[in-house]
C-alpha positions as CSV (number, residue, x, y, z in Angstrom):
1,X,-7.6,-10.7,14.7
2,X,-10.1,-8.1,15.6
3,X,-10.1,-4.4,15.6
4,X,-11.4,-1.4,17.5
5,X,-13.3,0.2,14.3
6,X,-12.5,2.4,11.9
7,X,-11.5,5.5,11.7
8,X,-8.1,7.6,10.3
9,X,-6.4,6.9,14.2
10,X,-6.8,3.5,12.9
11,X,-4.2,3.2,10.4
12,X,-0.9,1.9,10.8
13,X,2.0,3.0,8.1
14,X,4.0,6.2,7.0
15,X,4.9,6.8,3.3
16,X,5.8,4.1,1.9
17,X,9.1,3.4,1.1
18,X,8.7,0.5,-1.3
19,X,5.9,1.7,-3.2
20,X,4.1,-0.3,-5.5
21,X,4.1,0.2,-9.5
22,X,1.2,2.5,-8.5
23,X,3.2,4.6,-6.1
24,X,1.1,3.9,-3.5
25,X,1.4,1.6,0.1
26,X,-0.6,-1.8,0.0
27,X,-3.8,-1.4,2.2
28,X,-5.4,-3.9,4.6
29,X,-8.1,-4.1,6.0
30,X,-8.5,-6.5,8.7
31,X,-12.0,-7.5,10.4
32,X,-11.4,-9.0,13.8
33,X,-14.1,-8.8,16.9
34,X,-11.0,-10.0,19.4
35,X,-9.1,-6.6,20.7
36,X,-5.9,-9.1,21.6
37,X,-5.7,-10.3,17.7
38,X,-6.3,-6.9,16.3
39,X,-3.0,-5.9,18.4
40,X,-1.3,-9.1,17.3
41,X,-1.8,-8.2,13.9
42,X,-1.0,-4.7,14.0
43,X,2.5,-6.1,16.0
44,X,3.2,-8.6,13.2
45,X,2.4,-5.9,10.4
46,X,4.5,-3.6,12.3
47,X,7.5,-4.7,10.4
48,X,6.0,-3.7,6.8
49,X,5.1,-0.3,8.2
50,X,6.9,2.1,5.4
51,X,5.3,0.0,2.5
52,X,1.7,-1.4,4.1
53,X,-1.4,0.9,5.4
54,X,-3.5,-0.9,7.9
55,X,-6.9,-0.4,8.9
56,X,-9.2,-2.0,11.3
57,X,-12.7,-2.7,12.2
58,X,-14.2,-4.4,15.0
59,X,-17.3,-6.2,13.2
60,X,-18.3,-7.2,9.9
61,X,-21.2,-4.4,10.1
62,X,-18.4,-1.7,11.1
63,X,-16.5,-2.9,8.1
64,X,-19.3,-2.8,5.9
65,X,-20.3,0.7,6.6
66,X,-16.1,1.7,6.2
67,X,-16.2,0.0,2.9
68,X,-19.6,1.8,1.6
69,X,-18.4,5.1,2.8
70,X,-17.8,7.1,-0.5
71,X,-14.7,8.5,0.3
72,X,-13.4,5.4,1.7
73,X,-9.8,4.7,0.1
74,X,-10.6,0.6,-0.7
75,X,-8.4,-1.5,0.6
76,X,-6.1,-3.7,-1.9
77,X,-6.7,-6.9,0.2
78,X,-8.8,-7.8,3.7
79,X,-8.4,-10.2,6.5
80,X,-11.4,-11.1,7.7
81,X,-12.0,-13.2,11.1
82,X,-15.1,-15.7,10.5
83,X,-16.7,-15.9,14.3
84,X,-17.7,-12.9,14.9
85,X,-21.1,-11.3,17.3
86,X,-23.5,-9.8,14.5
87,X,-22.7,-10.5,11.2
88,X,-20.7,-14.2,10.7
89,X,-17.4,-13.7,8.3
90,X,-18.9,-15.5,5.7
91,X,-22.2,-13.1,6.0
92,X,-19.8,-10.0,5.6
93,X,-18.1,-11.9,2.5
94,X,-21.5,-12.7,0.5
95,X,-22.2,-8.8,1.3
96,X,-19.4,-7.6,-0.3
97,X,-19.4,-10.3,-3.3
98,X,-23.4,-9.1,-3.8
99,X,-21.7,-5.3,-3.9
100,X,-20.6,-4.4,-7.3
101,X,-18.0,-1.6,-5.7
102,X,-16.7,-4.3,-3.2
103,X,-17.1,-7.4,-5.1
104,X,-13.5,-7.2,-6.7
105,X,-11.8,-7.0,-3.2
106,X,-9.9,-10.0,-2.6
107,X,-10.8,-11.4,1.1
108,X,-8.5,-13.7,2.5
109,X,-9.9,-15.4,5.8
110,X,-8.0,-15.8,8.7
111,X,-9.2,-18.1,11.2
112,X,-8.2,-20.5,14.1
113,X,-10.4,-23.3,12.3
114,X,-9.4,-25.4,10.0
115,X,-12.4,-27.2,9.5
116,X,-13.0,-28.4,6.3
117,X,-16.9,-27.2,5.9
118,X,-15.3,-23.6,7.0
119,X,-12.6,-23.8,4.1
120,X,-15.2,-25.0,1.5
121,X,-18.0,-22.4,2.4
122,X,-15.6,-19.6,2.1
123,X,-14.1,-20.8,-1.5
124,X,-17.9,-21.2,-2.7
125,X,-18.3,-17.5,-1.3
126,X,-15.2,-16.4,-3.4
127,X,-12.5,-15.7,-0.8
128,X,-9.5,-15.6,-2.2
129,X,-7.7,-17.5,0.0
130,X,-8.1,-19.2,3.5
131,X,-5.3,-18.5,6.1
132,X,-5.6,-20.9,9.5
133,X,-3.5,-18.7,11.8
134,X,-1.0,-19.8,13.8
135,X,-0.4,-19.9,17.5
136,X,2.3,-18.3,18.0
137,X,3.5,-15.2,17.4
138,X,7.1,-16.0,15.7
139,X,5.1,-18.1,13.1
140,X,2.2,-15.8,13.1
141,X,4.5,-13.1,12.1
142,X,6.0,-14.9,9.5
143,X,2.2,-16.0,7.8
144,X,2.2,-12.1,7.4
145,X,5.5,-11.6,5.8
146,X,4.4,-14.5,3.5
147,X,1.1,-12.2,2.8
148,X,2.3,-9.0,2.6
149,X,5.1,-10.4,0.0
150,X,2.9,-12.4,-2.1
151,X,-0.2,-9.4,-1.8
152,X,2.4,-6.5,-2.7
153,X,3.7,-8.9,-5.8
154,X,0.3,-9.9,-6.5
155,X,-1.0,-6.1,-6.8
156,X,1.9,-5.1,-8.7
157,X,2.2,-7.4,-11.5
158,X,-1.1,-7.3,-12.6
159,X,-1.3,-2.9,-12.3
160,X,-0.6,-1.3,-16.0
């Protein structure tokens, strides 16, 4: 899934109306160079509009930037593609991990490869999870119910 970049016409959500213990939606950020999965995504997140803020960048240096940006609200999770022009998924990962304001972000990569050397590299760069993607859009759209349920439990249960 890929995105156009960044900016505030990038976000997809309304108030939330299942808020978390913090009273606030959960944000995503997803990293995608592919226009085609960046709409896919935004269709399957679609459905978790009134509790989930989604934001989108295009590359892994346009998502590095968004994230540095000081008045940048952090995302609670991020989706990031690994083939990407410029800077690799994994590149963008060891960037943030090496970047003490980013470093706690969980990054859960979402791919079309399963490959085994893909799955390992990102665990030994500290993603937080690796998500193959599937093919089709009914089952695609159910991998995101799955993350936005466990993500929104996730966030919640650990926030004082």
């Amino acid at each position: 899934m890929k995105a156009l970049g960044y900016a505030a016409d990038m976000t997809l959500g309304a108030p939330p109306s299942i808020p978390s213990s913090r009273g606030q939606p959960l944000r995503v950020l997803i990293v995608d160079d592919n226009p085609m999965d960046r709409l896919l995504a935004r269709e399957a997140f679609g459905g978790h509009e009134n509790g989930v803020v989604v934001d989108t960048c295009a590359s892994g240096e346009r998502a590095l930037n968004f994230l540095r940006e000081l008045d940048t609200a952090l995302p609670d999770v991020m989706l990031l593609d690994l083939n990407m022009p410029g800077l690799h998924g994994f590149d963008v990962l060891a960037q943030m991990k090496d970047d003490p304001r980013l470093a706690l972000i969980p990054v859960v990569i979402l791919s079309t490869s399963g490959n085994a050397g893909d799955v390992q590299q990102a665990y030994t760069l500290h993603a937080s999870s690796y998500l193959v993607k599937d093919h089709d859009f009914a089952s695609f759209a159910r991998q995101i119910d799955a993350f936005v349920n466990f993500w929104m439990q996730a966030r919640t249960s650990h926030t004082p």
